[in-house]
Each structure stands twice: as C-alpha cells, then as structure tokens.
C-alpha positions, 0 to 999 in steps of 0.5 A: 411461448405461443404466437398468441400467447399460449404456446411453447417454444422450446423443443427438446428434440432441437435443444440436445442436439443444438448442445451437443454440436461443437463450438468451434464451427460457430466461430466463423461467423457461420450464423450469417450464411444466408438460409434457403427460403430467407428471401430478400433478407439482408444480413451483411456479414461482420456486421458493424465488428468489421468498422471498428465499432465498440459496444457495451454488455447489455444486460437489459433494456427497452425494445419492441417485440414481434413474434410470428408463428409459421412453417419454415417454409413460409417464413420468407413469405410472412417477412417480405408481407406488407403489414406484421402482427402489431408490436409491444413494447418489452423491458428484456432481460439478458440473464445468463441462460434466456431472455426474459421480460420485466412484464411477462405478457402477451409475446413474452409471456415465457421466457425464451430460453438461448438454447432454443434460439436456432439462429441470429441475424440482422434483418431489412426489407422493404415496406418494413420497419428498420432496424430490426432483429431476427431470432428464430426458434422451432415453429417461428420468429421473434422479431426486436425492433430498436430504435436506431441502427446503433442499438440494434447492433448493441443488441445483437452483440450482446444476445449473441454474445450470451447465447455462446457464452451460455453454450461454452459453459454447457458444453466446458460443464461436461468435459469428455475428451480433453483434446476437445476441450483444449480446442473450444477453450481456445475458441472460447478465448478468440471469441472473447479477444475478437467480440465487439463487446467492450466490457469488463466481463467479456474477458472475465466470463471465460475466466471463471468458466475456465477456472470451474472447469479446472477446479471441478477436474483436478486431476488433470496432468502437467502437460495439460495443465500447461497447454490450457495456461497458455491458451488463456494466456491473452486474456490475462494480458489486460484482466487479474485471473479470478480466485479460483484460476490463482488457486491453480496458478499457485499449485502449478508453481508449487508444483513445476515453479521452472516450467516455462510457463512461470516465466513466460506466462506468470510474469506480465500476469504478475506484474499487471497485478502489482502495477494496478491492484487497489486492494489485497485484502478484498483478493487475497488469492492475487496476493497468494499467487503473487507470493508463490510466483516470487518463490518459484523464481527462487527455485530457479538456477539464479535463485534470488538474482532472478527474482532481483532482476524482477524487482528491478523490472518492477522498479524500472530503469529510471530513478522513478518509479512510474507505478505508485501502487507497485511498493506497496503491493510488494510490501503486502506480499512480503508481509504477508509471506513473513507472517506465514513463516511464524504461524506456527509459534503464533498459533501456539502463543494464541493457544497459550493465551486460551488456555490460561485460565487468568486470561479467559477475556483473550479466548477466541472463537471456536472456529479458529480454536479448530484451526490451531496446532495443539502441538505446544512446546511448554518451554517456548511458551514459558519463556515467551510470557517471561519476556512478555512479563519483563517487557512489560516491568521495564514500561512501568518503570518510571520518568528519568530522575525518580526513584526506579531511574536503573544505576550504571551498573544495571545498565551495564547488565542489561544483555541483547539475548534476555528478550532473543527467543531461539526459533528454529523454522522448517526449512521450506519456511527458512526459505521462505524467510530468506527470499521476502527479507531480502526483496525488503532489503532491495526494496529499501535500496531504492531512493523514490521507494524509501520514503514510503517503504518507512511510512510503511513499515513504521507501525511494525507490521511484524509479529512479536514472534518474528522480532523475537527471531535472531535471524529475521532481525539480522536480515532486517537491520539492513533496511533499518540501517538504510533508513537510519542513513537516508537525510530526509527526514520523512525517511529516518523520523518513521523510526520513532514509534507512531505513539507513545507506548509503543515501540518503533524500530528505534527502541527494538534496536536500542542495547536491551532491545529485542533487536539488538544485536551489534552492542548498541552501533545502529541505536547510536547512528538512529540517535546521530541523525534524529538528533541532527534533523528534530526541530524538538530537540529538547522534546528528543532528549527528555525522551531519551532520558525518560526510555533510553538513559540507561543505553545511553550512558552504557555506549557513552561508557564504552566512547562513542562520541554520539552519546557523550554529546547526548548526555551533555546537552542533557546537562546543559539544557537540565534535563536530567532533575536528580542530583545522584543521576547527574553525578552518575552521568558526570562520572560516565562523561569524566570515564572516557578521555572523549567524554572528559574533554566534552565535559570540560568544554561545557563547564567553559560554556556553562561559566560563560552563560552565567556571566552572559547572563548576569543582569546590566548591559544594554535593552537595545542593540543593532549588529552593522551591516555584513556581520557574521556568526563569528561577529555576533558570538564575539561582541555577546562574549565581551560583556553583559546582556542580560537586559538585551529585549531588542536585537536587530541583525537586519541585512548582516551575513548571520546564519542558523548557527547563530541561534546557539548565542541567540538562545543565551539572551533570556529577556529578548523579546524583539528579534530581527533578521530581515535580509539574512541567511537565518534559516529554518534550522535556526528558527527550530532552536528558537522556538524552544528556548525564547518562549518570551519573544514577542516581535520577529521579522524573518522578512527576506530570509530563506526559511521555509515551512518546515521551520516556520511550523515550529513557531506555533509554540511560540505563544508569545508572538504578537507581531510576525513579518514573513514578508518574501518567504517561503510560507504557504498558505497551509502553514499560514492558517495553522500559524493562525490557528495557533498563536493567540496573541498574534496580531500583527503579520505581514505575508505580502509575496507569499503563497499565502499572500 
C-alpha cells in the first residue's frame, strides 16, 4: 500500500526474518523502548495494563487513517511538522492475519498484513491531533486516530494482541525443537493471563493454537506430553479445554491415568466443567474427557474411594449442594459411559433388525451400517426377539377381570430368568460398568440430589440390553431401592412409568420383570409407599389389577402383608368385576393366616357398610364441639344414615383418618370441617369416593395444595370455602378452571386472596 494509494508495503525481506524471530523477548514489552530518531514522541511504558484497566477484543470498528511515506531517518521530522496529510475516515477490520478496510480506498486500499507491521506504540505531540496510534512498516507510517484516550487504548490492545497471537500460530505451526516450543507455549500463556483484553477468546485462542499443535504431532513422548499440561494449566482454570485438547486429555488418561497430572491438573479442569457446563450434547468431547478422568481415578491405589472422595467434593460438605448443574452433568457422563458398555450387543441387536427381512421400515443408514461389528452370535439374538416377542404378548394381554385375566397358577409360573439374557462384557468395560453404577449408587445417597436424580432417571434412560444384564440390575436396584425408601413423594412417584404403555422402574422389578431378582420384596416396598402417598388410591389399584394382579396375589400367596391388604382393598372398593378372579383372590387371602384374618376383618366391615348404608336416619347432623376421630366412628356405628346430606364437625378435635367413615355416607352432600385438623390426606380420600358433594368448607383447617389439587375431580362442588388456608393462587386458578359448577368460594387470607 503506497502513501498515495498505489504502492506496496509488504517486504519480504523483513517478513522472514521478523517470523523467524523468538516470541519470547517481545514478551517484555520490548515494543516500548523508544527508537533512535523517534524525537519527542511519547510512549509511556505499560501503558493503561499498569492502572488496572479492562478492555474488550475488538474485531472492528470506526477510526481515522493517516498514512506517511518516508525514509526512516526523517520520520521524527515528519511527525513533529505542524500539519499531516489529511485524514480518512476507515471501517477496519481486526481479522486473523491483517488489518483490512470495509471500503478498500485511498490509504486502505490493500489490506495491511500484521507480519509487516514492525512496531506498535502510542503516540503525543504538540500542535497534533490526540489520541493517536502509530504502526510503522518498511518505507512508512500508518497513523489511527480514536476519538477519546480510552478507544485508543482499546485499539492498541486489540491490534497488539492480533499481531502476537498471529506470530504464535506462525511460529507453533512449524515446531523444530520442542525445548523451544515449551518456552514460547508458556510465553504464549503469560501474554494471554497478563493482557488487558478481557474477553472469551484471549483465553481460547492459545487453546486451540495448542490444541492443533499437539494434534498435528502426536508422537510426542509422555514426559513431554506432560510438561506442556502443566504449561497450559492456568488457562484452564477459568475456560473448558477446546475438542481437540480433551482428545489429548483423554489419551493421556488412558495412557498414564496416575500421572500426577491427573490429580493435580485434570481435577479443578473437571470439576469446572461439571459446576458450569450447560450442555453435553453441543461438547460431547468434555463429556468424553470427564468419563476417562473418572476412570483414571479408578485405576488409582484407592480405586473407587478416590473417586467417592471426588463425588463428594462435587457435592460439598453441607447438606446442599450449591451447584444445581453438577447431578446432572454426572448423570450424562454415567449414562452415557454405561451405554458404552453394551455397545456391542446394541449394535448386534441393530443389525438383526437390518437384516430381517419383515423389517426392512428399521433399516438404517449406510454410514451407520459401516460402523456396525458383523460379528453376530445367532443365539443372543434369537433368544433377544423371543423376549422381545414375549413382552410384547404379556401387553396385549387384557384388563383385569376378562377373559385372558392369568389364573393362580400361571402366576406362580411366572420365573425372573424368563426375560434375564446372560451377558458376559469384556473386562475393560466390566470395569467400566462397575465404576459408573457405583457413582449413581453414591449418587442417590445424598438427600438434595434424590429428588432430581428420580426425575432424571424415570424415563429409563438405559438400553434394553442393559436392563437385560443381571449384573448391572443388581448394582441398580440399590438406587431403586433408595427411591422406594425416600417419603417425598416427588421422590418415589418417579418410579411409576411417565405414561401408560411404557415401563417404569415399578414394573422391571415387579416378579416376571426383567429386573427382578429378590422374589418380589422391593415390588412389595414400591406398592407400600405408593399406596401410602397416592392421593388416587382407587386409580393405583385399578392399575394394579389391570398389569400387576398376577404378582400380587403370588406374594400375597407367600404372606407379605403389603399385598394381602392390596388384594382387600380391591375387594372392598370392587375393584375387581369377575366373579372367578374374586374367588380366586379369596382362596389367596383365606391361604395364609395373615390374609384370613385380613379377610375376615373386612367381611365385619363390609356388614357394618351395609347396615350403615341402609335407608332412615337423619338428613341433618352436627358433632359437639372438641370430638374426635373415635367419637364420629362411634355415633356412625350406633345406627342408620343413609339419608345423612348434611354433616357439619366444625371446631371438633377430627382429623384426615375420619375420612375412612366420611366416605360410608353415600347421599352427603354438605360437609363441614371448618376449624379442624382435616388435612390433605383426608380430602384426597374424599374426592374419590363422595363425587355427590355439593358444599365444603375447609375454612381454618391446615390442608395445603397438595390436597386441595384433588378436589378438581370433584364436579359437583358449588360452594368452596378455603378461608385461611394454605391454597395459592396457581391451585386456585386450576381449581377454577376445572369445577364447572362452582359458584360460590371463599379464599379471603390466602395467597390467592
């Protein structure tokens, strides 16, 4: 680029040699040291770095452009003259090799490359423009005015910041003796953690430059694979490594996983990546590396203590976890290192479906038919699509009471190694299984991480071959187990399927399940706290009926008391339609002394309904004030009210369990508990059996949302009173939303107020 527009600045002469000088000595700020013949310019050293100032990477922007062509013995001349060249006004461009213009004219006609820019500096003079910036080249100077102090030293930064960087990637492009590299890595590593820049890529573009330098020489040794680690170690403090750089990550834990570098370096890189990572799926690489780091501590003398230690540090020492994304970063990794496990059964199950003929709609694409192993064992794969076709009979099977309803003794046929497929892994992936099915077991082990490891895990996130693997459903029942144990709700209700038709962990552990392995004990413990926490407990049997009978009645068979008081609420809330079925089930009930005494205790109640239930008696009646649950049951007993429609136990002691006598009055339809200790597990029995009720008044009374969510199927309900309740305004609207009937309701003193 000529002064007047047609000239060249480039010299090739100066740009081999100015590539072929070291990095190392630029380092020292050694652009600021005045040069002979400079005059009375003025470049004060550290400029603006020194006062703590931050700048961001400019990549383009509005300046003004002056360019001088002169010997170099003039220049000092020229720059202390009263009057310049006239100035344009430029639209530059900071791109990765030069600095170009947006309107290639006149002084920025060609883009001026950053290797032939000699020097860099800051300018003031007298009787001058301010704020100025000097580039020179060979055979001239180009002058960028800004308009204040601040974007000028914004320009500075960023037009010496792209002219290292572009030096570094010329220089690390070409490696000759690695000593040498080692050195300007970690220059390059101190000019990125010492720049005034702050922005994103002052840290990334030493990455990646790093990153194809060790991709493009991988044959490098260990100890040199090591040294450069550690070099690049504090920019990794504050950045997620780039794809390439977890590649070589990786082999290095797979290679030396107890270097000390693991430990020393890998760790706080891991868990910055766990604590902030949004997405594993736009950077699988991280997930990849965070896979092979948890491995390498494996192989360490403490094997899975150490990586037990980690999972704790991750959790912290308090009884909250303060990194939400943490859980489910590690879930990914195990899942995803699982998976990995059985890839081979996958991919042979895969290419069965191919290969079948009935079955050309599965057949996938070329490119993944490449990736397949051909090696197939024929009886794997048989006895995989006899399973498959057997599962597939038991869902066709139909509703509870019908025809294809599975007698006694079917049920007692039914074995837990019908749908186990005997899967023998490699070792390393043994291993591998091992390690990750024992972080999920520690996983479930901590309280704040249960509730959201159960929302994670209740679609099962597991391939069909795994759920299949004896082994891995051992090491999984713990967590199942864990979740079967925890009172919340939010916690054992993910172990129901997420719609109907698909299995959830309720089903594979159920006797016939894939999973079963322990005749049934854990199913039983799911149905126990299932059965105690459903607010739609008739809805919960008439499933189990429907899926589960058949288990049901085998470990009420075999007494487990659980499964006997299932099969008589059955009958009590006539479930079950089929006069042979509830034969049957009172043959199973009357077989164990448990179930006898059950059974005979619900034919006294089944006689006291009826005489409950018998028409006579009042329309109309109110409980004295400071009567309890055992009050109310003893004055329903003493008679006849199957005419009561209006019951008021305002300001009595009564509680939820009088709910078990509210629900034997068929024609109530006024119901008041105002200022009781009714609560929601009462109101959730209510709503399932009085679908009649027309007025409640739950004024005073300690239910919350979560049981007046139930009252929505309540259709009758015209008059509400949630006076001084728990109810907010969410619930309320839903409420609203689905009674049509109700017109009158009162919710004054609460959130929804």
């Amino acid at each position: 680029m000529d002064v007047s527009g047609g000239g060249e600045l480039h010299n090739n002469q100066f740009y081999q040699c100015e590539e072929s000088k070291p990095l190392l000595g630029e380092m020292s700020e050694g652009n600021n040291n005045a040069k002979p013949g400079a005059g009375p310019c003025k470049r004060p050293l550290h400029h603006c770095s020194s006062s703590g100032m931050r700048y961001k990477l400019l990549h383009e922007g509005d300046i003004q452009v002056c360019v001088l062509k002169h010997p170099r013995t003039f220049l000092s001349k020229i720059l202390t003259s009263k009057f310049l060249r006239r100035w344009e006004p430029h639209h530059l461009t900071l791109t990765d090799s030069c600095l170009s213009s947006a309107t290639p004219t006149g002084y920025m006609e060609t883009s001026l490359s950053y290797s032939s820019i000699e020097d860099l500096q800051l300018l003031s003079w007298d009787n001058a423009p301010k704020y100025c910036i000097q580039l020179s080249f060979p055979g001239g100077t180009v002058l960028l005015q800004a308009a204040n102090s601040y974007l000028r030293d914004q320009w500075f930064h960023s037009l010496q910041w792209k002219k290292k960087i572009y030096k570094y990637r010329k220089v690390l492009n070409n490696p000759s003796r690695w000593d040498v590299v080692l050195k300007e890595i970690r220059a390059l590593v101190d000019m990125a953690l010492s720049s005034p820049l702050q922005d994103e890529s002052i840290h990334q573009a030493p990455l990646h430059i790093i990153s194809t330098l060790l991709a493009e020489n991988s044959n490098l040794s260990a100890q040199d694979h090591e040294n450069i680690i550690v070099a690049i170690a504090p920019l990794l403090e504050n950045n997620h490594p780039p794809p390439d750089l977890c590649e070589f990550f990786c082999k290095h834990c797979r290679e030396r996983p107890r270097s000390m570098v693991v430990i020393e370096v890998f760790t706080p890189v891991v868990q910055r990546i766990l604590k902030h990572n949004m997405d594993f799926g736009k950077c699988p690489r991280l997930r990849l590396f965070t896979q092979e780091y948890i491995l390498a501590l494996n192989e360490l003398n403490g094997g899975m203590e150490v990586v037990k230690k980690f999972v704790h540090s991750m959790h912290g020492p308090t009884g909250q976890c303060p990194h939400p994304r943490v859980l489910p970063n590690l879930v990914a990794v195990c899942l995803a290192a699982i998976y990995s496990c059985y890839e081979e059964f996958i991919n042979r199950s895969v290419l069965k479906r191919i290969q079948s003929p009935f079955k050309i709609h599965d057949a996938l694409p070329f490119t993944i038919l490449h990736r397949l192993h051909y090696k197939t064992h024929r009886k794997i794969l048989v006895e995989l699509e006899r399973n498959n076709n057997s599962a597939n009979a038991k869902k066709k099977a139909g509703p509870a009471g019908g025809d294809s309803e599975p007698n006694l003794i079917d049920c007692l046929l039914v074995s837990p190694a019908v749908n186990t497929l005997s899967i023998q892994l490699p070792a390393q992936a043994d291993r591998v299984l091992g390690c990750f099915a024992l972080i999920l077991k520690m996983l479930s082990d901590y309280d704040d991480w249960r509730p959201a490891l159960a929302s994670l895990l209740q679609p099962i996130p597991f391939p069909k071959e795994a759920l299949a693997h004896a082994k891995f459903t051992k090491e999984l029942k713990y967590v199942i187990q864990r979740f079967a144990e925890d009172p919340r709700q939010e916690v054992h209700s993910c172990l129901l399927s997420v719609r109907s038709g698909k299995d959830g962990w309720f089903q594979l552990y159920s006797p016939g399940g894939v999973a079963c392995d322990d005749d049934g004990e854990l199913f039983a413990s799911m149905v126990h706290i299932l059965m105690g926490s459903c607010y739609k407990t008739k809805k919960f049997l008439l499933s189990l009926a429907e899926n589960k009978l058949g288990p049901c009645m085998l470990l009420a068979l075999r007494g487990n008391q659980t499964m006997v008081e299932i099969l008589c609420l059955m009958l009590e809330y006539n479930i079950i339609e089929n006069k042979d079925t509830q034969l049957q089930i009172i043959s199973t009930l009357e077989s164990t002394q448990v179930g006898f005494r059950m059974y005979e205790q619900l034919c006294d109640r089944q006689r006291e309904l009826k005489e409950l239930q018998r028409k006579g008696g009042p329309t109309r009646l109110t409980l004295p004030s400071k009567s309890t649950d055992a009050d109310l049951a003893r004055l329903l007993s003493s008679g006849s009210f199957g005419n009561l429609e209006n019951l008021s136990l305002a300001f009595t002691n009564v509680t939820s369990a009088c709910a078990e006598q509210l629900i034997k009055l068929p024609s109530l339809k006024q119901l008041n508990l105002w200022s009781t200790q009714f609560g929601d597990a009462g109101l959730r029995l209510l709503s399932e059996h009085l679908a009649c009720l027309q007025v409640l008044n739950l004024c005073e009374t300690p239910v919350t949302d979560a049981g007046l969510v139930a009252l929505s199927s309540m259709k009758s309900l015209c008059s509400l009173n949630m006076n001084s309740t728990k109810l907010t305004a969410d619930t309320y609207e839903d409420l609203k939303a689905k009674l049509p009937n109700l017109k009158d309701v009162d919710v004054r003193y609460t959130e929804a107020w």
